[in-house]
Structures are given as C-alpha cells and as structure tokens.
C-alpha atoms as an extended CHARMM CRD file, in Angstrom:
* protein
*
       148  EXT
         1         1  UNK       CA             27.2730000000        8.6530000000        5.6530000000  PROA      1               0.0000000000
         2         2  UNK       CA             24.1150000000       10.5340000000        6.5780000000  PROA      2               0.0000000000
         3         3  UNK       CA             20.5650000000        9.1860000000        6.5330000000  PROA      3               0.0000000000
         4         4  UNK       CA             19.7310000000       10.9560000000        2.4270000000  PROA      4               0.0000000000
         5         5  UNK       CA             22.7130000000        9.4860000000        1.0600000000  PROA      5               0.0000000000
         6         6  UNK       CA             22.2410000000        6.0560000000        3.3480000000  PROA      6               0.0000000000
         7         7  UNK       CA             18.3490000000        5.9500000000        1.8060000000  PROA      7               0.0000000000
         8         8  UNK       CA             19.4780000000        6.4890000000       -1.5760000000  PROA      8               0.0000000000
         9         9  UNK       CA             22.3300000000        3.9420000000       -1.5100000000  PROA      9               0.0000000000
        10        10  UNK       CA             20.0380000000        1.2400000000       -0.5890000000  PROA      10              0.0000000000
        11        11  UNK       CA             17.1290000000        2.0130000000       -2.7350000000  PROA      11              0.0000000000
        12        12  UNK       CA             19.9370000000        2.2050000000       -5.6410000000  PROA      12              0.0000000000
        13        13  UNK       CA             21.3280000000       -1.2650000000       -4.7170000000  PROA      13              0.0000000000
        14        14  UNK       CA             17.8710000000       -2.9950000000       -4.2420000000  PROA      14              0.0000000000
        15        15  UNK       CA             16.3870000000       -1.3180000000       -7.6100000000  PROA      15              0.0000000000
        16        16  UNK       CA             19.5360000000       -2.8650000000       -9.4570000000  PROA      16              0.0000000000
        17        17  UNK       CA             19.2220000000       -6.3950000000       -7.5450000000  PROA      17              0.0000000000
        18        18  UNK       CA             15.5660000000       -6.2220000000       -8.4050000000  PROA      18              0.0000000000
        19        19  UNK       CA             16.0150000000       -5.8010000000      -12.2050000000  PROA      19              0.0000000000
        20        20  UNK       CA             18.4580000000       -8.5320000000      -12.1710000000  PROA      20              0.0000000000
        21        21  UNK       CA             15.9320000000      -10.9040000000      -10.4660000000  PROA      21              0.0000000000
        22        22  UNK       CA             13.3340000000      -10.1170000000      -12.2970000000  PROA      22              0.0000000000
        23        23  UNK       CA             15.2660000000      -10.6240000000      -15.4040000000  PROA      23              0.0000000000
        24        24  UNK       CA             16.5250000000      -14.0340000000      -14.1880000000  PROA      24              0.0000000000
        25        25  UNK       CA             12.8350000000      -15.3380000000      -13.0860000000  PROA      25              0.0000000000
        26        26  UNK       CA             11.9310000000      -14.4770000000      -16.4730000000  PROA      26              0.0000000000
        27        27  UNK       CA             14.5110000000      -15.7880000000      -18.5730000000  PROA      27              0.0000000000
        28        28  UNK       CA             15.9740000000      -18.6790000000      -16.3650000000  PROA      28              0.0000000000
        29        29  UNK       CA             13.7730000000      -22.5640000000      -16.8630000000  PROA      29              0.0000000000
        30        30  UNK       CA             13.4520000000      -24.8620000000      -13.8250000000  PROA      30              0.0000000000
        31        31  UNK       CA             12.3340000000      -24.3590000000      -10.3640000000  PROA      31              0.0000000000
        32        32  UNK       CA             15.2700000000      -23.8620000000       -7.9650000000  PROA      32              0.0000000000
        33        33  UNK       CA             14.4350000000      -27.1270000000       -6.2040000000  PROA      33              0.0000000000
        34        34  UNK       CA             13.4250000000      -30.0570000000       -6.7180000000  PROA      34              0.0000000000
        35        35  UNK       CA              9.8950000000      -30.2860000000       -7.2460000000  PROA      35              0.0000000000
        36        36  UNK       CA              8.1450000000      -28.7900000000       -4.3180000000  PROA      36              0.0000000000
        37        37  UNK       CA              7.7270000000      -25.7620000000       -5.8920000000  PROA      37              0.0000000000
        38        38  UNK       CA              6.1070000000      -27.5560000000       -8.9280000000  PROA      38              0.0000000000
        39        39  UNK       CA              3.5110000000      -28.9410000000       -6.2640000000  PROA      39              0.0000000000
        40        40  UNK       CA              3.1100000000      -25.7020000000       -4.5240000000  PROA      40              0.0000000000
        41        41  UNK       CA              2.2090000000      -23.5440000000       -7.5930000000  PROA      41              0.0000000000
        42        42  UNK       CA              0.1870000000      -25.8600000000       -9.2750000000  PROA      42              0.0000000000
        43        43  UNK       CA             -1.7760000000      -26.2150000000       -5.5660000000  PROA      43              0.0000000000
        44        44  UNK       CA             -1.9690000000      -22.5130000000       -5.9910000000  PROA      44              0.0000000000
        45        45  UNK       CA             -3.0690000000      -22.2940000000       -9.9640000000  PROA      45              0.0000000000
        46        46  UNK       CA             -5.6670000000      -24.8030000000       -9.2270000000  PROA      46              0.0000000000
        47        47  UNK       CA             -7.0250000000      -23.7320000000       -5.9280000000  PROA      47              0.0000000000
        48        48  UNK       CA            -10.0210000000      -22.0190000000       -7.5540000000  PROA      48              0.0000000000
        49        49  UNK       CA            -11.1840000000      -25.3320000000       -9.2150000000  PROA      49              0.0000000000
        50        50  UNK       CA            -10.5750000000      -27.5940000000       -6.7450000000  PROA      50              0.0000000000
        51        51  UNK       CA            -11.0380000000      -25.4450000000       -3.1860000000  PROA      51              0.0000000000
        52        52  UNK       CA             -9.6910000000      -28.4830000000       -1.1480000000  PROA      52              0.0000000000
        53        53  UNK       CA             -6.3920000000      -27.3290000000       -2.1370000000  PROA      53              0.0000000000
        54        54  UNK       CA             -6.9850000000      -24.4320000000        0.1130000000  PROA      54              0.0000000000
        55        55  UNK       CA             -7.2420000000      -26.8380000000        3.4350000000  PROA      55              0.0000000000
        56        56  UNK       CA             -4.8390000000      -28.8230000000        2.1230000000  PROA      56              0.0000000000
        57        57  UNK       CA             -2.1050000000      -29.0340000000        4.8030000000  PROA      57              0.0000000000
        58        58  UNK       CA              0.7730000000      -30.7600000000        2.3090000000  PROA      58              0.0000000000
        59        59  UNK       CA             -0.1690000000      -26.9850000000        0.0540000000  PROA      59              0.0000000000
        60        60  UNK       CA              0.4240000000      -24.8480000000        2.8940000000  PROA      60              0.0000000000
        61        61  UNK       CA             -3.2120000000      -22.9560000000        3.1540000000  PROA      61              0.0000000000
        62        62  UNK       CA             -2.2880000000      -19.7940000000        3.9690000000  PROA      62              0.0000000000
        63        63  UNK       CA              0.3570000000      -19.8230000000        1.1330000000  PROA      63              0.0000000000
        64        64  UNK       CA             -2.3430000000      -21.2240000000       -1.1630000000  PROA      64              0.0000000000
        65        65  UNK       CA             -4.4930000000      -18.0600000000        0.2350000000  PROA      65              0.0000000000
        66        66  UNK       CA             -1.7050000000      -15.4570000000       -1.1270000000  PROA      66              0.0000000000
        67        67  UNK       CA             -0.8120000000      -17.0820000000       -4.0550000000  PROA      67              0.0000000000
        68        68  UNK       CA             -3.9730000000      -18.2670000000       -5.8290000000  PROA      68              0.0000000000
        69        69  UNK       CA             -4.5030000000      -14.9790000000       -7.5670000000  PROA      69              0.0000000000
        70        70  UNK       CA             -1.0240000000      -14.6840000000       -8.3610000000  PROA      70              0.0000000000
        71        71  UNK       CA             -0.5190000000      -18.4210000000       -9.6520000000  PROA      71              0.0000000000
        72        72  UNK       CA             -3.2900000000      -17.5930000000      -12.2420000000  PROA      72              0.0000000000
        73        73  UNK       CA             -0.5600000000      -15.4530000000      -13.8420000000  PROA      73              0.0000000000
        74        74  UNK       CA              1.9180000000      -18.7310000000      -14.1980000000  PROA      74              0.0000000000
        75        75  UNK       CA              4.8890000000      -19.8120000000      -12.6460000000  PROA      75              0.0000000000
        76        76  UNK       CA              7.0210000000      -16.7190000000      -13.6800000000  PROA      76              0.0000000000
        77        77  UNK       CA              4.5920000000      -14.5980000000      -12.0380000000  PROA      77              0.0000000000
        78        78  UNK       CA              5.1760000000      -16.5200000000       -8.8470000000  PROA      78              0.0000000000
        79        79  UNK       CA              9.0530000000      -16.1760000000       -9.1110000000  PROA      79              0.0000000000
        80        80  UNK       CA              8.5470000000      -12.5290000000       -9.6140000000  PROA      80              0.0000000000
        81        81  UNK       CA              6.3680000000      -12.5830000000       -6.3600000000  PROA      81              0.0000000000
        82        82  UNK       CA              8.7940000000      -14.2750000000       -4.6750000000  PROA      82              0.0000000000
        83        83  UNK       CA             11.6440000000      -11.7390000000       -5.6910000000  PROA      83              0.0000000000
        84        84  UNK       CA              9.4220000000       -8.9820000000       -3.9770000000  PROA      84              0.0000000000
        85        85  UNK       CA              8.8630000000      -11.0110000000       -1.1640000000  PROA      85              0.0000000000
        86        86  UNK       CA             12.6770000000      -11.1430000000       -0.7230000000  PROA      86              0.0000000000
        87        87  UNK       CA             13.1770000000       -7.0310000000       -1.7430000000  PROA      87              0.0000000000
        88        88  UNK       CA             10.3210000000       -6.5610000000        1.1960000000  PROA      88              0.0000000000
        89        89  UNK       CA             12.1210000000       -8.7170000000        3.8360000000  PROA      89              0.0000000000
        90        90  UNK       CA             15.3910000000       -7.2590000000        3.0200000000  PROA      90              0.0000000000
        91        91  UNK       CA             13.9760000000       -3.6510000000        3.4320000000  PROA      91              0.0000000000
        92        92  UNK       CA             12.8280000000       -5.0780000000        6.7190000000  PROA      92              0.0000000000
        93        93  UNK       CA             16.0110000000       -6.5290000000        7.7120000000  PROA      93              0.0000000000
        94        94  UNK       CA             17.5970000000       -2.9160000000        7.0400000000  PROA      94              0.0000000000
        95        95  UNK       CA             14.5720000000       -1.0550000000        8.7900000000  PROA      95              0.0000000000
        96        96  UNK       CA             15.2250000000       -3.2610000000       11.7300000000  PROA      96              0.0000000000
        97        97  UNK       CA             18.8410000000       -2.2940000000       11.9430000000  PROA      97              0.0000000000
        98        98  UNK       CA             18.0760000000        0.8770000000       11.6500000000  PROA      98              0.0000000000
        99        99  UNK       CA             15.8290000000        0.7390000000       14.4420000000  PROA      99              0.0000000000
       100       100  UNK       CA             17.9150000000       -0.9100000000       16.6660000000  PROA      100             0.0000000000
       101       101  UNK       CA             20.5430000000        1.7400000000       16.3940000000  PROA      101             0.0000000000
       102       102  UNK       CA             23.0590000000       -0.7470000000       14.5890000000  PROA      102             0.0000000000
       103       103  UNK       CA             26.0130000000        1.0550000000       12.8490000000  PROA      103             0.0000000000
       104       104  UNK       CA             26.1840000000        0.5120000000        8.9960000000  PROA      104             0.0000000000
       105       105  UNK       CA             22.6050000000       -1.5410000000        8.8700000000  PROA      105             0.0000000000
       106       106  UNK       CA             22.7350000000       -1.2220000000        5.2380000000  PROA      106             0.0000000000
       107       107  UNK       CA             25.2740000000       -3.3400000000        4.9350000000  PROA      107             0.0000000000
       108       108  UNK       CA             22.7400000000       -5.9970000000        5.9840000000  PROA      108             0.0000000000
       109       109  UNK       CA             21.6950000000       -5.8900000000        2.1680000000  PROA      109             0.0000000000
       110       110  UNK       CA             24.3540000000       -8.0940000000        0.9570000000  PROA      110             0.0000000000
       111       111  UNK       CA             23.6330000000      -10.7510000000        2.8960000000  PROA      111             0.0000000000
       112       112  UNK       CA             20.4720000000      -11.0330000000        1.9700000000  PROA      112             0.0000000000
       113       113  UNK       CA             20.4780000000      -10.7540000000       -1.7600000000  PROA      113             0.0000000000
       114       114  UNK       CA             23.5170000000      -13.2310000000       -1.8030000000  PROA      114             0.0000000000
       115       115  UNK       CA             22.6950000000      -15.8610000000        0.5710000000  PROA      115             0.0000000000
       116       116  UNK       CA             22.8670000000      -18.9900000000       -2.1150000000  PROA      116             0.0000000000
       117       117  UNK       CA             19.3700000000      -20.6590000000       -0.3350000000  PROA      117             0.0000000000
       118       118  UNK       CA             17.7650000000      -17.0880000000       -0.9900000000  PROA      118             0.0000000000
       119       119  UNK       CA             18.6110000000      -16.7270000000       -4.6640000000  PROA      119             0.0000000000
       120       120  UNK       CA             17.8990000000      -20.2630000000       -5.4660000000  PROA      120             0.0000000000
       121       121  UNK       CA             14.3170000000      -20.1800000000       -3.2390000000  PROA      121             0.0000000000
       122       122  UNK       CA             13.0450000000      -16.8350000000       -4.9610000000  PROA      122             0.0000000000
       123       123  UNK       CA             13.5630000000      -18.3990000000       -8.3020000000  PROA      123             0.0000000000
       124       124  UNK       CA             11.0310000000      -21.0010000000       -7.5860000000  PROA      124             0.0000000000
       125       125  UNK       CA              7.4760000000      -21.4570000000       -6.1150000000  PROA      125             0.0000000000
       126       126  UNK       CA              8.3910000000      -22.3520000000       -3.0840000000  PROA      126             0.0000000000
       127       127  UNK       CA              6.4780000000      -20.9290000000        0.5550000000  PROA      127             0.0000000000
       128       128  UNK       CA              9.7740000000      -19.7280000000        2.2210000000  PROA      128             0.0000000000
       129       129  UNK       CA             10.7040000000      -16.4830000000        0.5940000000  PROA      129             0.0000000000
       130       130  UNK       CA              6.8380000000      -15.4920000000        2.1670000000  PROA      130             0.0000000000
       131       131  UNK       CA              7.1410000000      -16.9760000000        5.5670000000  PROA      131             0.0000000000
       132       132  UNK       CA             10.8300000000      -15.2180000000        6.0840000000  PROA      132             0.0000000000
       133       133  UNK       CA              9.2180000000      -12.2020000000        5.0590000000  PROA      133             0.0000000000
       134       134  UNK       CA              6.3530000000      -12.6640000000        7.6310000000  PROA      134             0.0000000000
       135       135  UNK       CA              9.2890000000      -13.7160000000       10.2890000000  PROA      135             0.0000000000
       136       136  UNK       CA             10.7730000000      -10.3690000000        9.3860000000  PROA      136             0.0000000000
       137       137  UNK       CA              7.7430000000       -8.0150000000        9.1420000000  PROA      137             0.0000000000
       138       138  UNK       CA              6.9640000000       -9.5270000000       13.4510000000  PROA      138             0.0000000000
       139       139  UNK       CA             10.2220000000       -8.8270000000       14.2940000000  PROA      139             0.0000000000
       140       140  UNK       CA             10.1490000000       -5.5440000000       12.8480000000  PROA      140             0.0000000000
       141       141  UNK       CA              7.1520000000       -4.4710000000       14.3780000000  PROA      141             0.0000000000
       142       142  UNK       CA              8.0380000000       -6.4850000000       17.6420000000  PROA      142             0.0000000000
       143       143  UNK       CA             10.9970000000       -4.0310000000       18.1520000000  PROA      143             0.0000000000
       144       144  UNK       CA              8.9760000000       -0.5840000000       16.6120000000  PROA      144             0.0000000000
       145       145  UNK       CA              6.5850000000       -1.7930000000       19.7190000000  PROA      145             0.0000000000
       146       146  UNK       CA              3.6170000000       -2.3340000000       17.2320000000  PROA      146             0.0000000000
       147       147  UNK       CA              1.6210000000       -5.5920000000       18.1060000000  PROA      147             0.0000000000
       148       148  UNK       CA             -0.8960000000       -6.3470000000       15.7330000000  PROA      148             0.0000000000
C-alpha cells in the first residue's frame, strides 16, 4: 500500500470511529466509571467559582486547567473532548510508527479505538484519555528529536 492510499485509509477509519463516538457520548447516560468522572467534571464546571478547585490535588490541576472552559459546555461536551483526545493520541500512535519505520503502522488504529478501558474512559470525564495523549504527543516528539 503506498503512503496516499495508507493516509486516506486511516483518515477514513478514524472519521467513521469519530462519528460513532461522538454519537455514543451524545446519546449514551452514565459516566463510564464509577463516579470519578462525576467529581472530575464538576471540579472542572465549577473551577471558575470556586478557584481552589484549580490547586486542588484530588481535581488534578492541570486537568482542571484544560477542562474548565470545556466543562462550561456540560458533561457531553467533556465526553466529546475526550473522544478527540483519543482520535489525537491514536494519530500519534500511527505517526510514531510511521516514524519508526514500522511495517503496517496503521494497523496500530485498531488497537486503540477497541481497547475496552479506552472506549469506556472516553465516554466519561475522566483525566486519562488527556494524560495518554500527553504520554503519546512526548514520545512522538522524543523519537522526531523535538524536545520542547
């Protein structure tokens, strides 16, 4: 498979997982867990009243910090956050294959998307969909030799 049909494979397959995520954080009720996300988006939605809840360490502040704004739009919005978080670390994880030479690194897609912990973490408010994505954005850039 050359590199055009390669790109347009994977930007097929992650536009059609994206819909379907996006229509599942919208239509699905409950967190995905059970209750931290509750804690962590309403931490979030109220950060701008009560600013403690950005130095609170139980909140995770530097979730709190990236999800204030967002929160504001309620807890779909923070699902739907979450499910681009998990598009942009997938990207990643194929970038980094890519980078590293690996045969078939799209295949690393499939994983990703149906990884049970994944699915069930994007369709909440939890902080890990954001901290694998920052875990994947250093190693990306660790390997393209581009410290920040």
């Amino acid at each position: 498979m050359n590199q055009k049909q390669e790109n347009r494979l994977v930007y097929s397959i992650l536009s059609l997982f994206a819909i379907v995520m996006v229509w599942l954080a919208i239509t699905t009720k409950g967190t995905g867990d059970w209750g931290d996300a509750i804690y962590h988006y309403l931490f979030a939605k109220y950060a701008f009243i009560h600013p403690g809840n950005f130095l609170n360490h139980w909140a995770k502040p530097v979730f709190v910090l990236f999800t204030a704004p967002i929160a504001q739009g309620g807890f779909i919005a923070m699902k739907i956050f979450n499910v681009a978080l998990l598009l942009g670390s997938t990207w990643l994880a194929w970038q980094l294959g890519k980078a590293m030479d690996i045969p078939n690194s799209w295949l690393v897609i499939f994983p990703m998307m149906t990884a049970p912990m994944n699915i069930s973490h994007v369709l909440s408010g939890l902080t890990e969909p954001m901290f694998a994505f920052w875990l994947m954005l250093g190693i990306y850039l660790f390997v393209k030799k581009r410290p920040i």
